[in-house]
C-alpha positions as CSV (number, residue, x, y, z in Angstrom):
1,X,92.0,-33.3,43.1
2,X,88.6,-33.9,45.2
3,X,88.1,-29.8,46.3
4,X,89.1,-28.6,42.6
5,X,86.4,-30.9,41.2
6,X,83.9,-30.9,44.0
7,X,80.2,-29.7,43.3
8,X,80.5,-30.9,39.1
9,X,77.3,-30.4,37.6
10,X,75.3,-32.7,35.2
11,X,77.0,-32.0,31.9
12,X,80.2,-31.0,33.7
13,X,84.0,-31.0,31.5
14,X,87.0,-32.6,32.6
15,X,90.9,-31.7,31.0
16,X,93.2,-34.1,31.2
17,X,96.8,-32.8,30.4
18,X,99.9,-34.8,29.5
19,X,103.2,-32.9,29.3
20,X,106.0,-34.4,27.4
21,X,109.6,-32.9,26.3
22,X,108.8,-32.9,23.1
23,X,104.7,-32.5,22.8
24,X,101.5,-31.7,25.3
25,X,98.6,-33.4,24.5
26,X,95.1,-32.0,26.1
27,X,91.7,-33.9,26.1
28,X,88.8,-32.6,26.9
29,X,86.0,-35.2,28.4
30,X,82.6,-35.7,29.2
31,X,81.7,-37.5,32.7
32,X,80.9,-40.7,30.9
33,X,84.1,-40.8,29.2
34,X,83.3,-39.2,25.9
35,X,86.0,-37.4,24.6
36,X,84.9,-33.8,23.6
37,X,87.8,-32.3,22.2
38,X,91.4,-32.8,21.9
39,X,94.7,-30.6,21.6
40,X,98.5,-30.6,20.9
41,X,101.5,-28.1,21.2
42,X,105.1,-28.0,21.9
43,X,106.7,-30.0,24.8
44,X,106.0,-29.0,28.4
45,X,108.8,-30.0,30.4
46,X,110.3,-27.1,32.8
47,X,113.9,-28.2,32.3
48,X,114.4,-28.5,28.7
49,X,111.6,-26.3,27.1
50,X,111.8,-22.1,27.4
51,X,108.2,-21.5,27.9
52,X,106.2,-24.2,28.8
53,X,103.3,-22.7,30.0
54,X,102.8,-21.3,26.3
55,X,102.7,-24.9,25.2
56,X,100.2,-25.6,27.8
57,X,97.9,-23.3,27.1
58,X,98.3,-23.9,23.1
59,X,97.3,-27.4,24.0
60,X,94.6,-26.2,26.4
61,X,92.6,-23.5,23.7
62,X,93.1,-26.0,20.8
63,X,91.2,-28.8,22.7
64,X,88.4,-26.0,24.5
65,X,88.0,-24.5,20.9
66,X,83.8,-24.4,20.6
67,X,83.4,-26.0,24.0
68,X,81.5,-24.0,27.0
69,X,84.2,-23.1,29.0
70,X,82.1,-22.9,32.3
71,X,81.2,-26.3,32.4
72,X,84.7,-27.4,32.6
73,X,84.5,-28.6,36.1
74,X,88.7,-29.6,37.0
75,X,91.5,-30.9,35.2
76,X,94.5,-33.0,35.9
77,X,97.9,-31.8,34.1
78,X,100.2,-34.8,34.3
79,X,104.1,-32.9,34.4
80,X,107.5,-33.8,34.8
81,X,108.4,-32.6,38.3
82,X,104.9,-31.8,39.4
83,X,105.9,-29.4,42.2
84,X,108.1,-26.6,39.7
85,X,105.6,-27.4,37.0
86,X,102.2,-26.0,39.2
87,X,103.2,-22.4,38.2
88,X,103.2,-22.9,34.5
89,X,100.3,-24.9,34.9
90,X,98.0,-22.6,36.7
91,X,99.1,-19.4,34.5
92,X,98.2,-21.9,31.3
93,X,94.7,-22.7,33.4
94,X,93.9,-18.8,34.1
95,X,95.3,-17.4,30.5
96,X,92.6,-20.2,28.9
97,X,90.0,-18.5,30.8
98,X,89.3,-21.8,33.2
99,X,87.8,-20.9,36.7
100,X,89.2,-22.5,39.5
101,X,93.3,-24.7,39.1
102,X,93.8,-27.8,38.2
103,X,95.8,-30.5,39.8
104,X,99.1,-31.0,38.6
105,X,100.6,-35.1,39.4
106,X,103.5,-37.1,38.0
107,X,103.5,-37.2,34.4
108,X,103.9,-40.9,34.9
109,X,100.8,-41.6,36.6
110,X,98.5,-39.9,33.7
111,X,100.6,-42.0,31.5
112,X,99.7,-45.2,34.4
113,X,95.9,-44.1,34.0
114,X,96.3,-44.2,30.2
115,X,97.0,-47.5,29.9
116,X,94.8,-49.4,32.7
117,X,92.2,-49.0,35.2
118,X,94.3,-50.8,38.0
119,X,94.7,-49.5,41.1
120,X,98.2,-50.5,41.5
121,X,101.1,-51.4,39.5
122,X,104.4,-49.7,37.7
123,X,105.5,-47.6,34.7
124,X,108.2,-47.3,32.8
125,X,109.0,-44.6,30.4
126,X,111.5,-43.9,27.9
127,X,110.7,-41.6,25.7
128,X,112.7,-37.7,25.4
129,X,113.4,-38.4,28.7
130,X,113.2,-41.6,31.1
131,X,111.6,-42.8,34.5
132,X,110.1,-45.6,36.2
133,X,107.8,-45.5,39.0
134,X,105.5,-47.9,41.8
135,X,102.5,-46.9,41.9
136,X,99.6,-47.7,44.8
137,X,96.3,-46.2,45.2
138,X,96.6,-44.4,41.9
139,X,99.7,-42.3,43.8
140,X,103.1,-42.8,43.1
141,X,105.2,-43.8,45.9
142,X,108.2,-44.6,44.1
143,X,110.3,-43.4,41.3
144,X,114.0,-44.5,39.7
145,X,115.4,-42.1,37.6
146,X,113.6,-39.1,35.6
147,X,116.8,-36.9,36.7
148,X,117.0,-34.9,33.9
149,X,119.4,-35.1,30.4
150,X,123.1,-34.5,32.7
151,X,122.0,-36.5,35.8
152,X,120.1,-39.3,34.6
153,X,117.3,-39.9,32.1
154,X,118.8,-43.5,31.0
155,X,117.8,-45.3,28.2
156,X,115.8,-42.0,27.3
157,X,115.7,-40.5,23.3
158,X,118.3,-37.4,24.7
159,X,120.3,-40.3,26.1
160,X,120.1,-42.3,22.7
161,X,120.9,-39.2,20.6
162,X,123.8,-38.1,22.7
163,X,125.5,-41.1,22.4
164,X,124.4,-41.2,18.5
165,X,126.7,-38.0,18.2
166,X,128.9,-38.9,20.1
167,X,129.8,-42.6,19.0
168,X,129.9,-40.8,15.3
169,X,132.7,-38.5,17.0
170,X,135.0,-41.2,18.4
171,X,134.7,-43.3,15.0
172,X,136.0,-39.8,12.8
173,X,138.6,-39.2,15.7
174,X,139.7,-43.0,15.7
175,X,139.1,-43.6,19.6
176,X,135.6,-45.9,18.5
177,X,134.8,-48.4,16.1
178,X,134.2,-47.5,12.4
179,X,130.5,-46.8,11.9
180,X,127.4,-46.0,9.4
181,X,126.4,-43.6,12.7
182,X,128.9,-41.2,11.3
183,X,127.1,-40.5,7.7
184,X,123.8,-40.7,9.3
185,X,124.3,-38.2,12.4
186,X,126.1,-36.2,9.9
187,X,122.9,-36.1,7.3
188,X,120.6,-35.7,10.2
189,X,122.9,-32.7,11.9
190,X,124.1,-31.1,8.7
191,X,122.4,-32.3,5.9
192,X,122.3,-34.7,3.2
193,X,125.7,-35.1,1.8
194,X,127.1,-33.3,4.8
195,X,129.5,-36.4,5.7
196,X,130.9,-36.5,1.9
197,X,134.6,-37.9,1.6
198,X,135.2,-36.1,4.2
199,X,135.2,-38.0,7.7
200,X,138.2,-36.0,9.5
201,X,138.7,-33.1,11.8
202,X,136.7,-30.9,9.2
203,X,133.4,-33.0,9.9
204,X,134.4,-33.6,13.8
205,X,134.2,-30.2,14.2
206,X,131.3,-29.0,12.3
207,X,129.4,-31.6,14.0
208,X,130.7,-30.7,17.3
209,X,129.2,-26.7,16.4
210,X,126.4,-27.4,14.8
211,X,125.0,-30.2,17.9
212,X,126.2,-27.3,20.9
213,X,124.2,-24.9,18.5
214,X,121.1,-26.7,18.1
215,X,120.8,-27.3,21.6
216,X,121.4,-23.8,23.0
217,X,118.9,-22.7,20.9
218,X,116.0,-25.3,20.7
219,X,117.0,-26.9,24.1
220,X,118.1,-30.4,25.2
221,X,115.7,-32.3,23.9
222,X,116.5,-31.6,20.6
223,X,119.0,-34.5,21.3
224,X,116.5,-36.7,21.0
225,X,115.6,-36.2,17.3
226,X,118.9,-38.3,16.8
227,X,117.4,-41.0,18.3
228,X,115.8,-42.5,16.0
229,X,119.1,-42.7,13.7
230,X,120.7,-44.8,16.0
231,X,117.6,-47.0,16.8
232,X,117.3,-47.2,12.8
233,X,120.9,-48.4,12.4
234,X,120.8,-50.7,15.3
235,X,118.0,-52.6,13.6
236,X,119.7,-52.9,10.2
237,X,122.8,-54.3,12.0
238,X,125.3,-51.8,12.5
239,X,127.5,-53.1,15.8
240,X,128.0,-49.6,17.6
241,X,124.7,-48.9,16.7
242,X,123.3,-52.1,18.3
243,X,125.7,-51.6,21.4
244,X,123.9,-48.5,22.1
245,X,120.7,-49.8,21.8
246,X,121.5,-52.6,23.7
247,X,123.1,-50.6,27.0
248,X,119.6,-48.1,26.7
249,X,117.6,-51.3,27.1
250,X,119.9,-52.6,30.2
251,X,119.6,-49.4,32.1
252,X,115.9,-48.9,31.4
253,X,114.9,-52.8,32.6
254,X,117.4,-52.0,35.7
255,X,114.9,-49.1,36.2
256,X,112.0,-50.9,36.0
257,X,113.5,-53.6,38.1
258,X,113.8,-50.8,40.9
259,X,110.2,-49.8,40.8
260,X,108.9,-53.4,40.7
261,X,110.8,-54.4,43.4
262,X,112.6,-57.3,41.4
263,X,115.8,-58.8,42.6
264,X,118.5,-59.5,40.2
265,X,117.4,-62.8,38.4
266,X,114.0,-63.3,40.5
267,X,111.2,-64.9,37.8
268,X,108.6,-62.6,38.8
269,X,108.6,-59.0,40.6
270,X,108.6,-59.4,44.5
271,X,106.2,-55.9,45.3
272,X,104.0,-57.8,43.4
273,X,100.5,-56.2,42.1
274,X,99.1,-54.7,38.8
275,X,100.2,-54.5,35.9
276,X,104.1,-52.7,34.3
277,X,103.0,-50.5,32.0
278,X,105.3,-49.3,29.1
279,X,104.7,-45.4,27.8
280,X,106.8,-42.6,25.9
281,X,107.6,-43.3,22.0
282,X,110.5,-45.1,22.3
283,X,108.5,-48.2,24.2
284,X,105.1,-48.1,22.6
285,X,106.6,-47.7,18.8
286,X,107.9,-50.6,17.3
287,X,111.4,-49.5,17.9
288,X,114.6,-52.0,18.2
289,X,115.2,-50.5,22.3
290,X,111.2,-51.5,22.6
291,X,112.0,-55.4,21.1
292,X,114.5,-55.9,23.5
293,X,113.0,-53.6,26.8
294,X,109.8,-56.6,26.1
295,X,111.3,-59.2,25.4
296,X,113.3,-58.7,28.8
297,X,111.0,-57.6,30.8
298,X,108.2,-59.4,29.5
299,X,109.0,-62.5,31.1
300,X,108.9,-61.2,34.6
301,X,105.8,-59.0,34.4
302,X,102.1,-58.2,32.5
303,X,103.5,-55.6,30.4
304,X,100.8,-53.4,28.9
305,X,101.1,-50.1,26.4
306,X,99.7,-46.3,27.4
307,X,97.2,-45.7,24.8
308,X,96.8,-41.9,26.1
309,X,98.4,-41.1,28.9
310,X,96.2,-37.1,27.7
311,X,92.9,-39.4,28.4
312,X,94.5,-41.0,31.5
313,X,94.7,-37.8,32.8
314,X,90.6,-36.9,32.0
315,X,90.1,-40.0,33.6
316,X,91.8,-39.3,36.8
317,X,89.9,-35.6,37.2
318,X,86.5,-37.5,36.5
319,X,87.7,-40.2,39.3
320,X,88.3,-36.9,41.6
321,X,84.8,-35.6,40.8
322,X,83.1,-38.9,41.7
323,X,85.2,-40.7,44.3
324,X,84.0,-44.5,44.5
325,X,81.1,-43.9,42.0
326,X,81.2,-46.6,39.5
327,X,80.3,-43.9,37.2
328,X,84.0,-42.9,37.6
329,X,85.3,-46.5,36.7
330,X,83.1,-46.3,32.8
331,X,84.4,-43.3,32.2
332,X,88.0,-44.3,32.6
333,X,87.3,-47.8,30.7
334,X,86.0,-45.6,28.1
335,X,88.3,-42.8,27.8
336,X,91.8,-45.5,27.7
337,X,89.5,-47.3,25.2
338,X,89.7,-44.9,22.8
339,X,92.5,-44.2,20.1
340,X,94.6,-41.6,20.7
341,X,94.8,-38.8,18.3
């Protein structure tokens, strides 16, 4: 990040990108933190979006709209899988008319950088998909999880909704518990009324078409729009509902156990250092996965919320610009101190 931002002018711009499954968020900020303009498109993740570097640069125009391009000094994109995402990035950078590339990091250090200004410390996100990661030095140097909707992504919205659909499925087909899942993936699937008197093979298997349909054509991560259907039920009581919830939250504190170097029943983390931050919807909403992920986790760590993981981003290109300066250090106070649009 230090050669793309080198030689910033007074009155320099810094773009701070954060990728998600389901959304990009782009800020555009000053070098004393003040945030200039903002922007928001489609998701940006290379595995379950069809063009994200369309979404990027959406995000990228929206938030540059009556800004002077040519004082935009570097930017940090923050990507899941930073390595396959630099392409899609750079085209986005070039087809906004930015000289110069940005840096492209972990999607879960912006989100890091959103929350606090510590060095050092861990993150764990659940949001369309999940990951946790150690981070030192503002680097990550280690992750759990964040393997994608068939390998991995525990605890995560696809993960949630997939097993929304199909705990609905076993109920209609008598291998699962009876359940109110079944009427409300049905309405959220189909359509109100879909579920009717009907709850046989007839609604199985329109169920089973129309989820295989929705995600060939809007992608994986449509999955997680169910998510909050089961999440909902959970909290009003329904027991497969809450059983669901409840196994999200165990895998995601057994990732976050991972990165903080916790032993199984140790009172507080042994890597010790900084701060667990919690980001992605599913953790900073007051969901029923986020009561119980706190209420576990917060015993054994300082658990903080991303506030804008976008601005965290900012923050990290202006820290890049001005390496030690404690001008660097205001601006990121300021820029996480701000609401997030």
């Amino acid at each position: 990040m230090e050669e793309i931002c080198r030689g910033a002018a007074v009155g320099a711009l810094y773009v701070g990108v954060d990728g998600g499954g389901t959304s990009t968020r782009c800020v555009v900020a000053t070098e004393s933190g003040e945030i200039a303009g903002r922007g928001r498109a489609g998701g940006a993740n290379a595995i379950s979006v069809p063009d994200p570097a369309a979404n990027l640069r959406a995000a990228l125009l929206g938030a540059l709209a009556g800004l002077d391009r040519t004082s935009v000094a570097g930017g940090v994109f923050g990507l899941a899988g930073a390595a396959r995402a630099a392409e899609p990035a750079e085209r986005a950078w070039r087809e906004a008319g930015l000289a110069g590339r940005p840096a492209v990091v972990a999607d879960v250090l912006v989100a890091f950088a959103g929350a606090t200004e510590e060095p050092d410390g861990a993150v764990l996100v659940a949001g369309t998909g999940a990951i946790g990661a150690r981070v030192r030095d503002r680097r990550v140097v280690r992750r759990a999880d964040g393997l994608g909707w068939i390998l991995g992504d525990e605890g995560s919205g696809v993960w949630l909704g997939r097993r929304a659909a199909a705990a609905a499925l076993n109920a209609i087909d008598g291998r699962g518990a009876p359940t109110v899942l079944v009427a409300r993936v049905a309405e959220a699937v189909l359509g109100a009324g879909a579920a009717g008197e009907d709850d046989g093979p007839a609604l199985a298997q329109a169920l089973v078409a129309a989820v295989y349909a929705r995600v060939a054509e809007a992608g994986p991560a449509w999955l997680g729009t169910l998510a909050p259907v089961v999440d909902a039920a959970a909290h009003e009581g329904d027991e497969v509902a809450r059983g669901v919830v409840a196994e999200a939250a165990r895998r995601l504190c057994r990732t976050a156990r991972v990165v903080t170097g916790e032993p199984a029943g140790a009172a507080r983390p042994a890597g010790g250092g900084g701060p667990l931050v919690l980001a992605g919807s599913l953790l900073t909403e007051p969901t029923e996965l986020a009561h119980l992920v706190t209420a576990e986790l917060g015993r054994r760590a300082t658990l903080v919320r991303v506030r804008d993981a976008a601005a965290g981003a900012a923050a990290l290109a202006v820290r890049a610009a001005l390496p030690g300066d404690p001008r660097a250090a205001e601006a990121h106070r300021a820029l996480i101190g701000q609401e997030g649009a």
